[in-house]
C-alpha positions in Angstrom: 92.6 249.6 10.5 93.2 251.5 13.5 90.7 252.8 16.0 90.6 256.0 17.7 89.2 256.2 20.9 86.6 258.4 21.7 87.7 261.5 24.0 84.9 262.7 26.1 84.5 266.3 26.9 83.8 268.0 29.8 80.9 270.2 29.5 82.0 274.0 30.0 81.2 276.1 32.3 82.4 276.6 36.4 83.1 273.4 38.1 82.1 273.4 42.2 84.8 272.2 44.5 86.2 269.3 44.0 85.8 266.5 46.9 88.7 264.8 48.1 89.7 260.8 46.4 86.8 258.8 47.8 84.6 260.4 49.5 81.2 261.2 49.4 79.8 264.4 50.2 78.3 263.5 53.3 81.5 262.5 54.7 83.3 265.1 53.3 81.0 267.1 55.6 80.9 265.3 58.9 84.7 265.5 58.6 84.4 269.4 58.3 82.2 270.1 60.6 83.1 268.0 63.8 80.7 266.6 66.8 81.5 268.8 69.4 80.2 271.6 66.9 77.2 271.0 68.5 77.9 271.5 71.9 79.8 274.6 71.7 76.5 275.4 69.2 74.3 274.9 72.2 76.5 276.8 74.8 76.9 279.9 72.6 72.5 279.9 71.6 71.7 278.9 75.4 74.1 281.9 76.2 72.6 285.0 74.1 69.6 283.5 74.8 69.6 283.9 78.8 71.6 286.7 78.5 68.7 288.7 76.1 66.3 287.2 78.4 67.8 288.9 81.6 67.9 292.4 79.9 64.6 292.3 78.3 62.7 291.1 81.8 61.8 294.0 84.1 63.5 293.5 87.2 61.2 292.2 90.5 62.0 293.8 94.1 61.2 291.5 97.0 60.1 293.0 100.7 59.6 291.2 103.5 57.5 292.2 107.1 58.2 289.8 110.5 54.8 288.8 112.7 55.5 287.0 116.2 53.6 285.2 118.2 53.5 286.0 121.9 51.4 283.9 124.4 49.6 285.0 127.2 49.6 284.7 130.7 47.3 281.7 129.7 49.5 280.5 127.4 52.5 278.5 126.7 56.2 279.0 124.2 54.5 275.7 122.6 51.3 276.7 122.2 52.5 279.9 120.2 54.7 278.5 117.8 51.9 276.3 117.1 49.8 279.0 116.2 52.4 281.1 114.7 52.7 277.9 111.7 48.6 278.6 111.6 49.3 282.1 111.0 51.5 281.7 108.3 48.8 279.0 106.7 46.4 282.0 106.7 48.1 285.1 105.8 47.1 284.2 102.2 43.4 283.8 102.3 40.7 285.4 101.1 39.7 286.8 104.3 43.4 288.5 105.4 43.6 289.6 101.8 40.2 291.1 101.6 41.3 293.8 104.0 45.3 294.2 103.1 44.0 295.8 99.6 42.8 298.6 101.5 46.2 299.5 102.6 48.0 298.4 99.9 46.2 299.5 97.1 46.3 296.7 94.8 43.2 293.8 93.9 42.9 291.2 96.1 44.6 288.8 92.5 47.4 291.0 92.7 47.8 290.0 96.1 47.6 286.2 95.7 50.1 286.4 93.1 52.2 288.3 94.7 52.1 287.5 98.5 53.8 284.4 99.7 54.2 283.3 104.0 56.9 281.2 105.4 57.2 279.8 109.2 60.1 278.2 111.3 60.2 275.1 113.0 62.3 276.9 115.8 60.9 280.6 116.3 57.0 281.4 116.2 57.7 283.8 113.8 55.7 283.8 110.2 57.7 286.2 107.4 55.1 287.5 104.8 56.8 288.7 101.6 56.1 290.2 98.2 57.2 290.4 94.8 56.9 293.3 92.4 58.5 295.5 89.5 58.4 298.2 92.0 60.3 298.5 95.3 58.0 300.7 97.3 54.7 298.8 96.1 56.4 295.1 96.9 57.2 296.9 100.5 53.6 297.9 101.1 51.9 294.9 100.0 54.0 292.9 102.4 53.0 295.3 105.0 49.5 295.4 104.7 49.6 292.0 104.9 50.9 291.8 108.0 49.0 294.3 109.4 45.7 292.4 108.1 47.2 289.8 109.3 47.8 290.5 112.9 44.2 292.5 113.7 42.6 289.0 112.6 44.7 287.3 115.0 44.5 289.8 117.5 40.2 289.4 117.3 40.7 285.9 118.7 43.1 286.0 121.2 40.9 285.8 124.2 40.1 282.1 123.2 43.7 281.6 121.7 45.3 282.7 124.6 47.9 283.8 121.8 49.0 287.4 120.2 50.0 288.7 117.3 52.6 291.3 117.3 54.6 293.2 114.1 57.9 292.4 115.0 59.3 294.6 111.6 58.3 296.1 109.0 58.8 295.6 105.2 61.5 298.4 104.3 61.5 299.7 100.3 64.5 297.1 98.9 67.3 299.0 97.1 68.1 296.0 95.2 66.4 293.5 93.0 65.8 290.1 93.4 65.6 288.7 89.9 68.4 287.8 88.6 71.0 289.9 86.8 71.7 289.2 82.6 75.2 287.9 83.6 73.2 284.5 86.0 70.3 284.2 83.0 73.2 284.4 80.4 75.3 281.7 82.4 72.2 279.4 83.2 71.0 279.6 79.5 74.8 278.8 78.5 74.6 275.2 80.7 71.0 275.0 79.2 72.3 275.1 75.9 75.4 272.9 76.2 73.0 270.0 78.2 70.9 270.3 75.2 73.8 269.6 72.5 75.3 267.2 74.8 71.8 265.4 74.8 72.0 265.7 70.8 75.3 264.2 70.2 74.6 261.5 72.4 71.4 260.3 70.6 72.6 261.0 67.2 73.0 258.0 64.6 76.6 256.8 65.1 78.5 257.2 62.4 79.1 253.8 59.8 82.2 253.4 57.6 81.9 255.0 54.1 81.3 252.6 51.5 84.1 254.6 49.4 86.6 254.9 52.0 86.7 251.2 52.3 89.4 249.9 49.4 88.9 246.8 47.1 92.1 244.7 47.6 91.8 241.5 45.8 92.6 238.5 47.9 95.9 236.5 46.8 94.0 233.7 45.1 91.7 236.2 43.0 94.4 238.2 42.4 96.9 234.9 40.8 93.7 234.3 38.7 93.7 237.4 36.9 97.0 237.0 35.4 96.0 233.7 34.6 98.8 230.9 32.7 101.2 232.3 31.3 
């Protein structure tokens, strides 16, 4: 009596793709899609991303005015850069700011946010600029500033032995400060690429595939299992 062995049917219908001999889906996938995916991932995100960034973002115009110190007869080249570094310490308080809004227009917040002083080391000279979306207001808050700036001095110079004078003033800028979509686009590109690199460097390292690896039967198992003939 003979037996027939059972056939098995495969169940009908549309099959997916099938995977490669031995491998498992996940490998099949890593192999696909390969590590540095990520990186140029990050570059080409960190990219439109700076890039949309710099062309959504009004632009911001900077203007600058120029104060020097001059001494008097009294006075001394060392005693005025001295005070010229003082100067530049108070150009953003309450009480220089409480009368440039006058002249400038603008609250005295506006003003502290957009108002910032810097000195030299070398030249008693303090260089009050500021920051806005529009040229001719940026130019005339950095003027009144100055101006506030150098009547306040000016009130004290009998003991300071030191004055105050506007050595320029703040012109309208033609140009903006910010930076253009093309610099936001190219910093948000490094961004972006740091970011995968990060990623791929604290990934889980890949292990061998348990199917990959192939079963081959040592010599001694493999003279057992044709056994005596």
């Amino acid at each position: 009596m003979t037996e027939n062995p059972t056939r098995q049917h495969r169940p009908s219908g549309p099959s997916g793709p099938s995977l490669p001999s031995g491998l498992t889906r996940a490998a099949f996938a890593r192999r696909v899609v390969p590590p540095w995916s990520l990186l140029a991932a990050g570059v080409l995100l960190g990219g439109a991303l700076g890039g949309a960034y710099g062309v959504l973002k009004p632009p911001t115009y900077t203007a600058t005015s120029y104060v020097i110190a001059v001494p008097t007869e009294k006075s001394d080249p060392a005693s005025a850069l001295g005070f010229a570094q003082a100067y530049g310490r108070v150009a953003t308080q309450l009480a220089v700011l409480g009368d440039a809004q006058v002249w400038a227009g603008v609250p005295v917040k506006t003003l502290e946010q957009s108002v910032q002083t810097a000195t030299s080391p070398d030249a008693p000279m303090v260089a009050v600029s500021a920051t806005s979306s529009r040229p001719d207001l940026a130019a005339d808050m950095a003027n009144a500033v100055a101006r506030a700036l150098t009547r306040h001095a000016n009130d004290t110079k009998s003991s300071t032995h030191v004055e105050l004078q506007q050595f320029s003033r703040a012109p309208k800028p033609t140009t903006a400060s910010s930076p253009s979509p093309k610099v936001t686009g190219l910093v948000g590109a490094s961004a972006g690429g740091l970011l995968g690199g990060l990623v791929l460097l604290v990934r889980p390292r890949r292990t061998a595939d348990p199917a990959l690896q192939a079963s081959v039967p040592s010599p001694a198992t493999a003279a057992d299992g044709h056994g005596p003939r």
